[in-house]
C-alpha positions in Angstrom: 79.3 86.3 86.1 81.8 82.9 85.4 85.0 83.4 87.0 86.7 84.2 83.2 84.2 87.2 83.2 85.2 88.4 87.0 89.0 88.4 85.6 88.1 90.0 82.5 86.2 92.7 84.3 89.6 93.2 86.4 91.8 93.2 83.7 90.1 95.9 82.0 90.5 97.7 85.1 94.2 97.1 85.2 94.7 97.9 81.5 93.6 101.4 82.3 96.6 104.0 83.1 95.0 106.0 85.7 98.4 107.0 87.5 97.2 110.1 89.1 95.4 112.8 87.1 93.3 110.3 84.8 91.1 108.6 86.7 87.8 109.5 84.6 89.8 106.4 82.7 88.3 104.6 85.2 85.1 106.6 86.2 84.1 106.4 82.2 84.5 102.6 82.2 82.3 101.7 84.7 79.8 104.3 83.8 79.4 102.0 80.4 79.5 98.9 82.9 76.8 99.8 85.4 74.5 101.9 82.8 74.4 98.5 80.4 73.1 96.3 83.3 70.1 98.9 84.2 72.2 99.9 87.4 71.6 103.6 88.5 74.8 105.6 88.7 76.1 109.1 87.7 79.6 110.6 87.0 80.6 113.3 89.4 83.2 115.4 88.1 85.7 116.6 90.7 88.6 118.2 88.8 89.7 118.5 84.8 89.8 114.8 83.6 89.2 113.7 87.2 85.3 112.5 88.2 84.1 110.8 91.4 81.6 107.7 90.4 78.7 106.8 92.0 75.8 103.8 91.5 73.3 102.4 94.0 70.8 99.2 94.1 68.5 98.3 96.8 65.3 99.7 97.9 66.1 101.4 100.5 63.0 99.7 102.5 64.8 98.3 105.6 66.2 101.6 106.5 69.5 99.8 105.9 72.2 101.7 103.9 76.1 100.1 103.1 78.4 101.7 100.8 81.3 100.2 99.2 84.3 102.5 98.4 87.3 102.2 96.1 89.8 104.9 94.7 90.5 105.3 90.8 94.0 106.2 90.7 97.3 104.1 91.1 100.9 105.0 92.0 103.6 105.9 89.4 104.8 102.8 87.2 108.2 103.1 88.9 111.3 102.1 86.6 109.5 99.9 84.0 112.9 97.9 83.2 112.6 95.9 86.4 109.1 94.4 86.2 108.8 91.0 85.1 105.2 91.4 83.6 103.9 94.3 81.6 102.8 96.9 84.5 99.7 97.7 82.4 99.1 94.2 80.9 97.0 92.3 83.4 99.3 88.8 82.9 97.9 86.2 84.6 100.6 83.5 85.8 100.4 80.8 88.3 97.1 81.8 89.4 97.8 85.6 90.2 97.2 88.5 87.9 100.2 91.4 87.7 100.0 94.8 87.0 99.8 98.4 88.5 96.9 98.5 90.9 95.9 94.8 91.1 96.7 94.7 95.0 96.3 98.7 95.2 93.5 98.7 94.7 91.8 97.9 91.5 91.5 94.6 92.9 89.3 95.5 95.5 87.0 98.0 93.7 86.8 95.1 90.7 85.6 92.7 93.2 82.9 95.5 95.0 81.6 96.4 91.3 81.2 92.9 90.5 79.2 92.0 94.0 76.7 94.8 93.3 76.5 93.3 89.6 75.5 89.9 91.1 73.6 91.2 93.9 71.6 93.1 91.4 70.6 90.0 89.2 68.9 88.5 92.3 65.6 89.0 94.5 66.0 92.8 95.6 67.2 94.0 98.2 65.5 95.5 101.2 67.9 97.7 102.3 70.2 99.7 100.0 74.0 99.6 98.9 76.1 102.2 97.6 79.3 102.3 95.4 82.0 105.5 95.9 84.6 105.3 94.1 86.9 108.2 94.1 90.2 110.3 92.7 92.9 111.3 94.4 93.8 108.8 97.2 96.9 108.3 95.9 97.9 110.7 94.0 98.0 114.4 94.9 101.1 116.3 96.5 98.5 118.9 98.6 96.0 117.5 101.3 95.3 114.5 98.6 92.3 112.3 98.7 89.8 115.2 97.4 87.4 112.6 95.5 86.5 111.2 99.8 85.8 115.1 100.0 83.6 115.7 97.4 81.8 112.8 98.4 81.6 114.1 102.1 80.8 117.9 101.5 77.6 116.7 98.7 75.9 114.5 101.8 76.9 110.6 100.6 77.7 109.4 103.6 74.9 111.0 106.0 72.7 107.8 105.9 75.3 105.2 105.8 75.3 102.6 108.4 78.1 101.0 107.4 81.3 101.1 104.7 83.9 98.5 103.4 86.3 100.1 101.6 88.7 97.1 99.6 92.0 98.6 100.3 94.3 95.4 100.1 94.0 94.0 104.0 96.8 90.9 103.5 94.3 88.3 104.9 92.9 90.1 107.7 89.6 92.5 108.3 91.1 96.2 109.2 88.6 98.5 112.0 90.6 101.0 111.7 93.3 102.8 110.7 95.9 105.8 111.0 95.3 109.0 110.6 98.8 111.0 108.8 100.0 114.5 109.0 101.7 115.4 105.9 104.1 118.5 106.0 107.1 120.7 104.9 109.6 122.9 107.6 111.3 125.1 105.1 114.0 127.6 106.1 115.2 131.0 104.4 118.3 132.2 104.6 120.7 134.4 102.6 123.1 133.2 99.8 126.7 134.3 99.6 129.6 133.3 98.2 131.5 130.1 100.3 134.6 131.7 100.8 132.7 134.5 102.6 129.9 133.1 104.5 129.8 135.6 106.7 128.1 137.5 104.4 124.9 135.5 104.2 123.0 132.8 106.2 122.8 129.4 105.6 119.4 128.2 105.7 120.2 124.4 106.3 121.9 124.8 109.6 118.8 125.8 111.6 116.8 123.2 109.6 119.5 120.5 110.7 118.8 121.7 114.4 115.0 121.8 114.2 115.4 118.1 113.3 117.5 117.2 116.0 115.2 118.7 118.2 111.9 117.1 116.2 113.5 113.6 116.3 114.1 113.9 120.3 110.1 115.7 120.6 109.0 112.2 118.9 110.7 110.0 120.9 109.3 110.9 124.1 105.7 110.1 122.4 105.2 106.6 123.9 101.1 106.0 123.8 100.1 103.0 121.7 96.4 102.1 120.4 94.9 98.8 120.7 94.6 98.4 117.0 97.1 100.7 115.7 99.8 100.2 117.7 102.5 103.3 118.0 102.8 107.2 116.0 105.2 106.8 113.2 107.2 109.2 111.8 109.4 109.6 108.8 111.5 112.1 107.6 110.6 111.3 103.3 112.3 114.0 101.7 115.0 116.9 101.9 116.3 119.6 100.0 118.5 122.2 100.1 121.3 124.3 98.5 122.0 125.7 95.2 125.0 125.1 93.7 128.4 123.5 95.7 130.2 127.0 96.1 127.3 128.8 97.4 125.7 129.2 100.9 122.3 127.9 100.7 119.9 130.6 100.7 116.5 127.8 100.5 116.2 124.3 102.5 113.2 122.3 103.3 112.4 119.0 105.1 109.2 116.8 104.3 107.3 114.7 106.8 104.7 112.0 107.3 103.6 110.6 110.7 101.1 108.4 110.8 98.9 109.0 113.8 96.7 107.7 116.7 93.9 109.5 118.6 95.8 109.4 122.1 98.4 111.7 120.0 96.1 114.1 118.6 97.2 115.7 115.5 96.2 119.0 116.5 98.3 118.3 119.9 101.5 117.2 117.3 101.1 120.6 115.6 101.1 122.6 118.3 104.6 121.4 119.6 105.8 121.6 116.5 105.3 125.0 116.1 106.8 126.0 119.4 109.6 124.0 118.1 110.4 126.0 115.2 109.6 128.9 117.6 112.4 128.1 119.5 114.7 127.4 116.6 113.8 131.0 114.9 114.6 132.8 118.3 117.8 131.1 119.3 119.8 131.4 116.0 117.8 134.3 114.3 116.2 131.7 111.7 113.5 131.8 109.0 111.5 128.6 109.4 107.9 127.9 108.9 105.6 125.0 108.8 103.8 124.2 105.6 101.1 122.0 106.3 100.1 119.6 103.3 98.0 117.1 104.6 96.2 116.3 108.0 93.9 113.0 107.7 92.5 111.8 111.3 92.9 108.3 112.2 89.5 106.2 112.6 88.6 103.7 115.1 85.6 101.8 114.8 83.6 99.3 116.7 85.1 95.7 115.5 82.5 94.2 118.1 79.0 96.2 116.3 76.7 94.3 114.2 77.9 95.1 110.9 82.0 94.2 111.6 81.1 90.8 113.7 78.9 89.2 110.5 81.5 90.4 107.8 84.0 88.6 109.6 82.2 85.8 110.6 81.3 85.5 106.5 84.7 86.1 105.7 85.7 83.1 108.0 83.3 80.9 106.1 84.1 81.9 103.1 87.9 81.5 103.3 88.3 78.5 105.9 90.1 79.8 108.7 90.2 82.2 110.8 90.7 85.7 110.0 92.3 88.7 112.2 90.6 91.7 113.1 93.5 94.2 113.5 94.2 98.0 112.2 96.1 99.4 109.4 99.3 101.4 109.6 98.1 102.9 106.0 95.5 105.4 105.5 92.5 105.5 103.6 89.8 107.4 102.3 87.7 106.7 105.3 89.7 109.6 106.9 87.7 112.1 105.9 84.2 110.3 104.8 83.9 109.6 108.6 83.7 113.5 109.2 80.4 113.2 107.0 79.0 110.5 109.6 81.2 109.6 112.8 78.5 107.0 113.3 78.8 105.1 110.6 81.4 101.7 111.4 84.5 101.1 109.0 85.7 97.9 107.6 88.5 97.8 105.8 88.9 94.4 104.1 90.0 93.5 99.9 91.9 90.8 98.3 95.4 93.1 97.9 98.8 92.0 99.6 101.8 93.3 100.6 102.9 93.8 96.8 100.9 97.8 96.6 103.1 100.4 95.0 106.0 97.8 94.2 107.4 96.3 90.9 106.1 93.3 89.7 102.5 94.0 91.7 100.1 91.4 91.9 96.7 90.0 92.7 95.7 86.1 94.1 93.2 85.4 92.2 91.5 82.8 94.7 91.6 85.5 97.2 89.7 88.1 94.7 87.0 85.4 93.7 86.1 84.4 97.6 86.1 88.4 98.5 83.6 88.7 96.3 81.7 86.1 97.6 82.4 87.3 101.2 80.7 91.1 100.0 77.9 89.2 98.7 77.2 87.4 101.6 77.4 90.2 103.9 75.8 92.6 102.1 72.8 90.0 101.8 72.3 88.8 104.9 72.6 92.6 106.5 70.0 94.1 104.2 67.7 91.4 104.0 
């Protein structure tokens, strides 16, 4: 493909509203893509209007097996007013093309789909590469990212030897990344009038003393990864309260820390349980954990075989050199790695720091030479 068919190709992409909940938008297209170039693939539904997408080339005779992964779905538009460009329009200005999911990450799974489409046009190859592209990673308010699942449970990932999956990486190859714990403390109490609240129980006081004693529990967690540096947590939500003359008989606090394997989640958990244990027996509360996610962070090998030759291509590609560092942000690779802990994980696509923000956009240089860098590798590893 010409470099005015690779941005077409992406543009079609980003002219697709697949904010959560319509990603077979996505999984439909490049069914039609793949199916006219004589590329094997199939559409896996997952949920109403929501399908997994799958295509493969190779042979298969090396033994060799990489898959590339991408998610469908994009975050909300946000307040339409403020962007510059058309969120869905796929403007292209000054060399970089705007819209919802160009850095996040419709950029990156463009610029996979288009490698395999070039790939495929030349002498086959002896290994074999595989496309998963999934729902869900951005979008869903309960233990998200069920398209990865699907994928897992059904066996995809039992002969992989390696994955990239194109989540924007801002210049730099990603070996691994956070792992999250996604939750909700809520707190029952008793509404009464607020000229007599002796009569019922407010339910935000002992949610206001849980947090006091949360935020002093996480600041005594002082482990750091190599690659991932500290657990972060943030408080991203509260609610509480009905009306301004009542006694609140409902409050809830929301959560996301972003983990590292020397704090297991499972070890996070636990104290936070005895915490609201101690809350509930001291003041006679009502709280309760509600878990809604738990993704484990992944750390792979950035010396192995696979890692050291995409970044050495990557460094050819682009011209200087490129950092090998870990991301902060999770990705789907949090639960295919349950499928195959063997299996190393590359994080590495042509997004910047511009995902889930107005005005969102893609360097186009940066999305030709990834391309170029996934054929490379891909080649050269399965030849």
């Amino acid at each position: 493909m010409d470099k005015a068919a690779r941005e077409q190709f992406l543009a079609d992409l980003i002219q697709l509203d697949t904010v959560g909940g319509h990603e077979d938008r996505v999984a439909h297209f490049l069914q039609r893509e793949f199916t006219a170039r004589g590329i094997t693939n199939r559409l896996l539904p997952v949920e109403d209007g929501r399908s997994n997408f799958y295509a493969e080339i190779g042979s298969g005779q090396s033994g060799r097996v990489v898959a590339l992964e991408g998610h469908e779905d994009v975050v909300a538009l946000g307040d339409v007013k403020k962007w510059h460009h058309q969120p869905l329009g796929a403007e292209v200005r000054d060399g970089r093309m705007y819209g919802r999911g160009t850095t996040d990450m419709k950029g990156g799974l463009a610029a996979e789909c288009i490698a395999m489409f070039e790939l495929a046009e030349q002498a086959p190859l002896a290994g074999k590469v595989k496309l998963l592209v999934t729902i869900a990673e951005e979008s869903s308010p309960r233990n998200h990212m069920q398209g990865a699942q699907a994928f897992t449970r059904a066996g995809y990932l039992s002969d992989v030897d390696a994955m990239i999956l194109a989540e924007p990486s801002m210049g730099q190859l990603n070996c691994a990344n956070k792992g999250s714990l996604t939750y909700a403390v809520t707190s029952k109490g008793k509404a009464a009038h607020s000229s007599m609240p002796q009569l019922g129980y407010n339910a935000i006081e002992p949610l206001m003393d849980y947090y006091q004693r949360q935020t002093a529990y996480f600041a005594t967690l002082g482990k750091s990864n190599p690659a991932l540096g500290k657990t972060i947590p943030v408080i991203t939500k509260i609610e509480g309260g009905q009306q301004l003359n009542s006694v609140p008989s409902t409050a809830a606090l929301y959560m996301k820390v972003r983990t590292i394997p020397e704090e297991p989640n499972a070890e996070i958990l636990a104290k936070l349980e005895e915490l609201i244990t101690e809350v509930n027996e001291a003041r006679g509360a009502q709280l309760a954990l509600k878990l809604l996610g738990r993704k484990e962070p992944v750390v792979t090998d950035e010396k192995g075989a696979f890692n050291r030759l995409l970044h050495q291509t990557a460094e050819e590609v682009f011209g200087h050199q490129i950092e090998v560092t870990g991301s902060a942000a999770g990705t789907d690779a949090s639960e295919m790695i349950k499928g195959n802990p063997k299996m190393t994980i590359a994080v590495f696509g042509p997004g910047n720091r511009t995902a889930h923000q107005v005005d969102e956009y893609v360097e186009l240089a940066t999305f030709h030479k990834d391309i170029e860098v996934y054929k490379r590798a891909l080649a050269e590893y399965l030849k």
